[in-house]
N, C-alpha and C positions, 0 to 999 in steps of 0.2 A: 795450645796448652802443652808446656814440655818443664817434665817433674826430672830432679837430679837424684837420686838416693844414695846414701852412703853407707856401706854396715862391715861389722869385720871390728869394731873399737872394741879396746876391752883393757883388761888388765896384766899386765905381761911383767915378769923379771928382768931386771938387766941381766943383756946376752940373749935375750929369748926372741921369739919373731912372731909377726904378726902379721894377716893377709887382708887387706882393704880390699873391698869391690865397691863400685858404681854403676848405678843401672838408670841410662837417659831412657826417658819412655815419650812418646804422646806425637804429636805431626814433626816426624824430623825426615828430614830428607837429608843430610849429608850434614858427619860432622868433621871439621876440620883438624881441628887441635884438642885433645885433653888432657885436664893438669888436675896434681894435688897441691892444695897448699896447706899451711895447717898457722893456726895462731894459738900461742900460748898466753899465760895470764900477763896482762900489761905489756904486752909488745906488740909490734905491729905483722900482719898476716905475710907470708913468704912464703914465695916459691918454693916448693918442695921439688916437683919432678914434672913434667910436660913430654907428651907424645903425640906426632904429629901422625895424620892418617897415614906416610909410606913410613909408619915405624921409625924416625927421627928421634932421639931421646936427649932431653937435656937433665938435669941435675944439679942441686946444691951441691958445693960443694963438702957441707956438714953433711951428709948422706954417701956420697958418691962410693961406689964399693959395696955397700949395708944395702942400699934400696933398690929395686927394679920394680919400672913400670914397664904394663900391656895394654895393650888392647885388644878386643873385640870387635873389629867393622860391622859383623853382619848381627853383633847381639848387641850394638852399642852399648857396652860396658869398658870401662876402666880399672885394673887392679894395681894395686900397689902392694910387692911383698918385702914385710919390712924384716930385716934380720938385724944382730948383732946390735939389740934397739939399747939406747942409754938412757937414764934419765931426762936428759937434755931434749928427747925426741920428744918429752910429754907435751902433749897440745891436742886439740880441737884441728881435726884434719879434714879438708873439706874440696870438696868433686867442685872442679870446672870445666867447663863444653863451651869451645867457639863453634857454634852449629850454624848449621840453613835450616830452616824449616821451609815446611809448603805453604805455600800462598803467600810468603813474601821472599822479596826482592833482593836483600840484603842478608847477612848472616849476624851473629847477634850472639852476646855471650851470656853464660846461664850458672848458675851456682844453686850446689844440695845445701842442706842444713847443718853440716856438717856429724860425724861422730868421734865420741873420746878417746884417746891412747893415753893412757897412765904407765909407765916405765919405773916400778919401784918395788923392792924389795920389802 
């Protein structure tokens, strides 16, 4: 069993910032890659940002500059801190983990529930 949690969404001003965390929990034995992505109303979900376990970062390029992700290896967690946020950034922001778990074989990818970021005045 392997839970993603998402928290840190809320209500922000354009210009203002906001700090995302993710908390993977339950039999994991090594996670490879984590990413945000985020999907707004009526569009399809996108890449936001990905960090690979030696700290590898990639980036939309709507973000690049404004957003930094981290991570955690030994607290398997993922943050995203968002600054200089726009309206544009509003969406449903949501934790993914390409992990191993124990007792199996292969690694395998996993998604939280995502939470809200509202950017408005």
């Amino acid at each position: 069993q392997v839970q993603l949690v998402e928290s840190g969404g809320g209500l922000v001003q354009p210009g203002g910032s906001l700090r995302l965390s993710c908390a993977a929990s339950g039999t994991i034995s090594y996670i490879y890659v984590m990413a945000w992505y985020r999907q707004a109303p009526g569009k399809q979900r996108e890449l936001v940002a990905r960090i690979s376990s030696g700290n590898s970062e990639n980036y939309a390029d709507s973000v690049k500059g404004r957003f930094t992700i981290s991570r955690d290896n030994a607290k398997n967690t993922v943050d995203l801190q968002m600054n200089s946020l726009k309206p544009e950034d509003t969406a449903v922001y949501y934790c993914n983990a390409d992990l191993k778990r124990y007792y199996f074989s292969t690694r395998g990818d996993y998604w939280g529930q995502g939470t809200q970021v509202t950017v408005s005045s």
